[in-house]
C-alpha positions as CSV (number, residue, x, y, z in Angstrom):
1,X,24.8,-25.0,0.0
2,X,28.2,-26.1,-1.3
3,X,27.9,-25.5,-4.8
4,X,26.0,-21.9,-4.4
5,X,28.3,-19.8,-3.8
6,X,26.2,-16.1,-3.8
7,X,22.5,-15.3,-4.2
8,X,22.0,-12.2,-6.5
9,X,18.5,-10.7,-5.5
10,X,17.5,-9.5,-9.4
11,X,14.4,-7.1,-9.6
12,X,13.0,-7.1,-5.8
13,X,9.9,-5.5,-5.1
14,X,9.9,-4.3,-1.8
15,X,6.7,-3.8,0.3
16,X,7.8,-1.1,3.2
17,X,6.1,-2.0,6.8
18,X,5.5,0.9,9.2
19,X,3.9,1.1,12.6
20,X,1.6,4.3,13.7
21,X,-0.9,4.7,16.1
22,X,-3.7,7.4,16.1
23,X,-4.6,10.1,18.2
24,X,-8.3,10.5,19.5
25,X,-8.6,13.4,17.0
26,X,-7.7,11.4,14.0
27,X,-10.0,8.5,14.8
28,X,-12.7,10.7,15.8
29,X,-11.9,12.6,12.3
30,X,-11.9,8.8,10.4
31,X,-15.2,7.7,12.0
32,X,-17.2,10.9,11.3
33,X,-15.8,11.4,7.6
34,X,-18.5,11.3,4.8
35,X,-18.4,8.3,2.6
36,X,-19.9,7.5,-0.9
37,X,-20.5,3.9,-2.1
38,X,-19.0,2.5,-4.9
39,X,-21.3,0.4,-7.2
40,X,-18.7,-2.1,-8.2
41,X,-17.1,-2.8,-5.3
42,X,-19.8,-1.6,-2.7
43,X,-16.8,-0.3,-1.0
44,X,-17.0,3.3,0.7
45,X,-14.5,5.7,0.2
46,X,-14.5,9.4,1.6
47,X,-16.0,12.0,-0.8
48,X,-13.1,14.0,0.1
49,X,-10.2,12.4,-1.1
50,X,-7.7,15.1,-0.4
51,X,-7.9,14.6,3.7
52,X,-4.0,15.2,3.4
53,X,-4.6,18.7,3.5
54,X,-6.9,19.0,6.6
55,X,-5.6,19.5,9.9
56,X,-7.1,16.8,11.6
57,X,-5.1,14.0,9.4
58,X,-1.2,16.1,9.8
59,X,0.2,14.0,12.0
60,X,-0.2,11.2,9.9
61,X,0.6,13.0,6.6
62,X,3.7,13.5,9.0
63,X,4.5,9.8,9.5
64,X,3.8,9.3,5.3
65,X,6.3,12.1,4.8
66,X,8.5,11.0,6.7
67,X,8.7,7.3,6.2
68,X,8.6,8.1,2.2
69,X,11.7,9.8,2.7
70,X,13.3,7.0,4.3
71,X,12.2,4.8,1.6
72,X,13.6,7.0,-1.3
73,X,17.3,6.9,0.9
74,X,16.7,3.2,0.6
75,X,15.8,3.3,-3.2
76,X,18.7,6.3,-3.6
77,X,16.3,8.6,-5.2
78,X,16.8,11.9,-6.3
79,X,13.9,14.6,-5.8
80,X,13.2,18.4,-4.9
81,X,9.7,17.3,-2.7
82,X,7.7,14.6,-2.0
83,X,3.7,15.4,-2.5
84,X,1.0,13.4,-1.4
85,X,-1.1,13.8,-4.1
86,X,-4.4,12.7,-2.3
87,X,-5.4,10.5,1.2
88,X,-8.6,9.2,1.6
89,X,-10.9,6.6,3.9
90,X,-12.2,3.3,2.8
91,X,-14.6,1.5,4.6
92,X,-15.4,-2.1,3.6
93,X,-18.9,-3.9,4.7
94,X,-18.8,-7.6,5.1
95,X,-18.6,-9.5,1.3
96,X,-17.2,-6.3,-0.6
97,X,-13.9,-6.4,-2.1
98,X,-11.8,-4.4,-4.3
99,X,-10.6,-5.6,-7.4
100,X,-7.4,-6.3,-8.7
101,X,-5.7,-2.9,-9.3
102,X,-2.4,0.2,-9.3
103,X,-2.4,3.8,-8.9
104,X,-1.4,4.9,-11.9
105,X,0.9,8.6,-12.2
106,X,1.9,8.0,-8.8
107,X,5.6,7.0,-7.7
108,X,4.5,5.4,-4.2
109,X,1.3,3.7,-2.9
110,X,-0.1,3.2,1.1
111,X,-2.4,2.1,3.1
112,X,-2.8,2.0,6.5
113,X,-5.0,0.5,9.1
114,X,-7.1,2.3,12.0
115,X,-9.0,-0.3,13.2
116,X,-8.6,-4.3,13.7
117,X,-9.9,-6.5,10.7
118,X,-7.5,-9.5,10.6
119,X,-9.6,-11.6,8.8
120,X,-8.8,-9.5,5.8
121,X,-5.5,-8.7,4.1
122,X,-4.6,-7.0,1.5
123,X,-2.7,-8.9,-1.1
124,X,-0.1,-8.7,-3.7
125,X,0.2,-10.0,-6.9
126,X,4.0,-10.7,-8.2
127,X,4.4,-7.9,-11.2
128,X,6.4,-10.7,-13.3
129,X,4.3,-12.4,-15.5
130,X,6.5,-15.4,-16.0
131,X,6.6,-16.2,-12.4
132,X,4.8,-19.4,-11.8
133,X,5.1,-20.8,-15.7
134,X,6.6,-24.8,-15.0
135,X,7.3,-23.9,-11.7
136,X,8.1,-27.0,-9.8
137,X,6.0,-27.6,-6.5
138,X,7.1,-26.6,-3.2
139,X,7.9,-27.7,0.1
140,X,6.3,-24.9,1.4
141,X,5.3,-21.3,0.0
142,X,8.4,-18.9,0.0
143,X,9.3,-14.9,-1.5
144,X,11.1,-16.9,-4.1
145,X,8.2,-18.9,-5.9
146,X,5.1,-17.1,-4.9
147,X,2.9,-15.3,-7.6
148,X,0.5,-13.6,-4.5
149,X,1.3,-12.1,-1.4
150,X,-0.6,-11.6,1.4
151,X,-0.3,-8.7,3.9
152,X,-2.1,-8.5,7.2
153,X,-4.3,-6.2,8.0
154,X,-3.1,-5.4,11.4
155,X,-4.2,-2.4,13.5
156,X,-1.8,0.6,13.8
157,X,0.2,-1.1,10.5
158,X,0.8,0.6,7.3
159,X,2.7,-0.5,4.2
160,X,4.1,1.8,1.4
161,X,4.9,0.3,-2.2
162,X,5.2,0.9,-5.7
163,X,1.8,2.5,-7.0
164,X,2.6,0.2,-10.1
165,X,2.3,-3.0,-7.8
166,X,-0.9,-4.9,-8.4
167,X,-2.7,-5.6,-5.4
168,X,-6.4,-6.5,-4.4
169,X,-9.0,-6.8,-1.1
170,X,-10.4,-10.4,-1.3
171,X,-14.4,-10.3,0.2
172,X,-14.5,-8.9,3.3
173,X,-15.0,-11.1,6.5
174,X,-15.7,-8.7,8.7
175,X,-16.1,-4.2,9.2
176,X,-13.1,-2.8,7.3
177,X,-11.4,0.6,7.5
178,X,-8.4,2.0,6.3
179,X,-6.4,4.8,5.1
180,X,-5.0,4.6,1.5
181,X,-2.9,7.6,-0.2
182,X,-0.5,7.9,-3.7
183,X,3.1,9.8,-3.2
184,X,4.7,11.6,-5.9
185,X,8.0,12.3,-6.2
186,X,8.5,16.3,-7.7
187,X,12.2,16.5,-9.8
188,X,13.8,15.3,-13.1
189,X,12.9,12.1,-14.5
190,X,14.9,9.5,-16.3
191,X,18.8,9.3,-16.5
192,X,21.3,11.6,-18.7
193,X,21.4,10.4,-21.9
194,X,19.4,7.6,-22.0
């Protein structure tokens, strides 16, 4: 580019990628949890949505500690804790899907995946409405001029994001399990005098 002379990234939204891998007590704990299914969605989720404060799930409450507090570096935020406000198991049967959604009075979103199920992503959906209005067509699809966003679902993979993000699980190809959990961040709100 000769005439471009900087790019200036304006408003990113930034989908955090981390890798952990189980234990045989966690998956063990994950298989044998008790679900309830959702009439909309036929979706299953745990009927205990606050696994984050059973034993069995601490090491990876660990890894979403910790990895939150790498992202709020990132972000330079400012807090007194970070609280995983609930964690719970979904389990998806072939042709079920999850509607277009966010978690609302939550700072930070994640899900995380168990078990293989690549055949189903989870996917994003670009928070700017104007996005995509006379947008010219493309060579090929690109961060720059995409309205959806597709994340794999890959075993031993989690992503963290804004709990304001809109996202969505298209039908279900195949079995699919995963983690999901909201973060709050505890501290002052807001800037001085604004």
């Amino acid at each position: 580019m000769v005439n471009v002379t900087k790019i200036n990234k304006l408003f990113p939204t930034v989908v955090h990628e981390f890798q952990y891998i189980a234990d045989d007590n966690l998956t063990k704990a994950i298989k044998n949890e008790d679900l309830e299914t959702k009439i909309i969605n036929h979706t299953s989720s745990s009927v205990d949505n606050n696994l984050q404060k059973r034993k069995e799930y601490k090491p990876l409450v660990d890894k979403i500690l910790s990895t939150t507090k790498e992202i709020c570096e990132l972000h330079e935020y400012e807090y007194k804790s970070i609280e995983i406000t609930n964690l719970w198991v979904n389990a998806s049967p072939p042709k079920s899907m999850h509607s277009p959604h966010t978690h609302s009075n939550n700072n930070f979103s994640g899900i995380w995946y168990p078990i293989e199920c690549k055949e189903t992503p989870i996917m994003f959906i670009d928070p700017r409405q104007q996005n995509g209005q006379w947008a010219p067509k493309r060579k090929k699809p690109n961060n720059f001029t995409a309205t959806i966003v597709s994340l794999l679902n890959k075993k031993n993979t989690g992503y963290i994001f804004p709990s304001w993000l809109m996202h969505y699980v298209p039908p279900v190809t195949g079995n699919r399990v995963s983690m999901s959990w909201n973060v709050l961040l505890r501290g002052e709100y807001g800037e001085p005098n604004t």
